[in-house]
N, C-alpha and C positions, 0 to 999 in steps of 0.2 A: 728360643731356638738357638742352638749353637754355632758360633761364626769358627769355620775352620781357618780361614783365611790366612790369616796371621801363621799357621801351621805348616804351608806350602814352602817356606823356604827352605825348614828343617827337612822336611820329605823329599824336597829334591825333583819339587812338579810343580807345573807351571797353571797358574787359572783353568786355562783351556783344557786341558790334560786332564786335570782332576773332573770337571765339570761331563767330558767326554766318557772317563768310567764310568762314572756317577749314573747318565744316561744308561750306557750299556748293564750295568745293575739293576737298572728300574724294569728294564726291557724284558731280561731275561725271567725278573721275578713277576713280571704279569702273565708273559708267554708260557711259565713256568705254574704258575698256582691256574691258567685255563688247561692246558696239555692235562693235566696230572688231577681236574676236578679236586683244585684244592687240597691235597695231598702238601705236605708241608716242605717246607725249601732247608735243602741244609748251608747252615752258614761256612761250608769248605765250599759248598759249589760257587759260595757269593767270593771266596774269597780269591778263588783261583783264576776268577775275570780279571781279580786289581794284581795279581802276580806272575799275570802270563808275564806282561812285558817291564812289570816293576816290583823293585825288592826291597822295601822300606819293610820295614816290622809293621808299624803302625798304622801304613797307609788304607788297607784294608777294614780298619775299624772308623777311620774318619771316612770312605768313602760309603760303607752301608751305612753310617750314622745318618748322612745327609740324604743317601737313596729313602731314608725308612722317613724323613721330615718330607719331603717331595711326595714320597709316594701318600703321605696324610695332605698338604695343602693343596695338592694339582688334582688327585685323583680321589682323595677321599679316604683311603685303605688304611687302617693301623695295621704294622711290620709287628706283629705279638712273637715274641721267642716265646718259646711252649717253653713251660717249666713243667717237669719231668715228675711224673709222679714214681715213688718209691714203693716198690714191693711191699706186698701187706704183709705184717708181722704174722698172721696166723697160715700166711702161706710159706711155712718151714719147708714142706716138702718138694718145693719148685725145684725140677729142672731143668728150666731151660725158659727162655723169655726171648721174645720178638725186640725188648728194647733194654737195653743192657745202658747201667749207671753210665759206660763207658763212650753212649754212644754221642755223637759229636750235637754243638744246638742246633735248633733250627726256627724256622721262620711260618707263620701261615700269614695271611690276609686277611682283616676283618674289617665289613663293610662300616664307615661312620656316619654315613647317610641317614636321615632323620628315616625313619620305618615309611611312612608313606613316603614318600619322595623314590626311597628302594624301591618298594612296591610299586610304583607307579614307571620309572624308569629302568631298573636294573634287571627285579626278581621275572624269572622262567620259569611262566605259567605251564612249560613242556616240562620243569624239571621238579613241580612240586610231589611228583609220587617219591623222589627221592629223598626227601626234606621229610616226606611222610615215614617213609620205612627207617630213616635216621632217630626219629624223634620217639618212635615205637621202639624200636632195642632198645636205645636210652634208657627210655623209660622205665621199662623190661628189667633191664640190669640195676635201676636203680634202686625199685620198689624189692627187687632181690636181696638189694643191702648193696651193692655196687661191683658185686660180681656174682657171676653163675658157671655153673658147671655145661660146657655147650649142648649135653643132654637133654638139661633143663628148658635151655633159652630154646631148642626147636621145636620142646616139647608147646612151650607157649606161642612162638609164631605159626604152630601148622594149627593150633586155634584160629587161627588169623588165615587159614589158607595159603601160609607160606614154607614149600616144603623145600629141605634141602636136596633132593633130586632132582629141581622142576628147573632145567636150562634153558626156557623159554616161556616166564610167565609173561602175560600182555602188556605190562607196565616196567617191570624190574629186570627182564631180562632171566642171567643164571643168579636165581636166589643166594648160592655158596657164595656166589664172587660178590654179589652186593653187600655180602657182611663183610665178607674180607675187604673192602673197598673201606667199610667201617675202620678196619688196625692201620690201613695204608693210610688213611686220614687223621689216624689218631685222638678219634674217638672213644674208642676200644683199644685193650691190648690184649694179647691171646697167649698164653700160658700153660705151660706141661707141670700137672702137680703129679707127684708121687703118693699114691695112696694103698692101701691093704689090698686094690684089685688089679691094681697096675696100674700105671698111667693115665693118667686122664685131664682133657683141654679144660679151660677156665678163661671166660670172659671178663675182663674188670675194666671197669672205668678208665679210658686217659685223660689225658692233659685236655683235648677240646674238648670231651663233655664234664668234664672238672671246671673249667672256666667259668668265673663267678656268672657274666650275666645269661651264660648257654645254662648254665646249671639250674638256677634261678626260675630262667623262665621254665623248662622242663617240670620243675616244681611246683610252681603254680597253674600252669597247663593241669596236670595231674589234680593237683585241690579242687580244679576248677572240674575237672570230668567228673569226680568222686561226689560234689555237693551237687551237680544234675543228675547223679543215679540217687541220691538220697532222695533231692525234690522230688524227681519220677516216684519214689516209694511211697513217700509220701503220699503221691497223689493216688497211689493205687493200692493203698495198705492202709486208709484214714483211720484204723482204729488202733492202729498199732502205735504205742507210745512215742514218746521223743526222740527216743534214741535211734543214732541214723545206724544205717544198713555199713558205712564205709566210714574210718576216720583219717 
């Protein structure tokens, strides 16, 4: 863990000083990642707490270094800067994107609680329909190839009973805004391609469902559904050779 300490004299702040943003950093990024359901923190909004009333260059990167080591020993939370995924090559036609090379870092929260322990303490048994309908676009998008034409994707959720008209279903609320809740999370990012009919939106993978161990598990969730529709076949098709119904 890194000691700033020794750094305080160059900065021009004092123990208490420093210790006291530091606080007010932590504060704002838990108040900050519940208000916004996890919706990612930008690192100007963190920066603008250590510059209201001080103006060191540096001080701002030693004061979320130490908020982001705090927020993992006291709290549990790894500080993950999203690393930004890059427009896909075969999307020549794009014009226009929700996240631009341009746009500044940012921060989400990720629990390091052992999975039961979560389970047991943290996770919101009221909020697993969301966790559901997160896990299904995901999915959706990824068995796609990792993006879809948004035609496509409501073509496969009103399979599902989820239609983009319905501002009031029993769990989800307005179906439209819970996917958009998906790009606000960055999950998803949503995209204007240019094509021979005009315009049209595109669903692609972001940075949190790109994330090695969210992607991961997405993927073996999916193996794991595919080789219980094969057993099911199995068990109801016994004459039918080896080969499964799903690879």
């Amino acid at each position: 863990m890194a000691n700033h300490s020794d750094d305080l004299p160059q900065l021009n702040i004092s123990m208490e000083e420093k210790d006291k943003l530091v606080a007010e950093v932590i504060r704002y990024v838990l108040f900050k990642n519940h208000q916004n359901s996890g919706s990612p923190i930008k690192r100007d909004e963190l920066t603008q707490i250590v510059t209201k009333n001080y103006r060191h260059r540096n001080l701002p990167a030693v004061v979320i270094d130490e908020a982001k080591q705090k927020l993992t020993s006291i709290f549990g939370f790894e500080m993950r800067e999203l690393q930004r995924t890059r427009p896909s090559s075969t999307n020549q036609g794009r014009v226009s994107s929700q996240q631009s090379a341009a746009d500044a870092k940012s921060y989400v929260l990720i629990s390091q609680l052992p999975a039961d322990v979560y389970r047991k303490y943290v996770e919101d048994v009221n909020s697993a329909h969301v966790t559901g309908f997160t896990f299904v676009v995901i999915s959706v998008v990824l068995l796609a190839g990792g993006k879809i034409p948004e035609e496509n994707l409501w073509h496969h959720l009103k399979k599902m009973g989820l239609f983009e008209n319905d501002e009031s279903h029993p769990a989800l609320g307005n179906i439209k805004q819970a996917l958009e809740t998906l790009v606000q999370q960055r999950y998803l990012q949503k995209d204007k391609i240019s094509g021979p009919e005009g315009n049209i939106l595109v669903y692609e993978l972001a940075e949190r469902a790109l994330d090695g161990p969210v992607n991961e598990r997405v993927k073996e969730y999916i193996s794991q559904v595919a080789a219980d529709v094969n057993l099911m076949a199995w068990f109801l098709f016994p004459s039918h050779d080896d080969t499964t119904f799903l690879s």
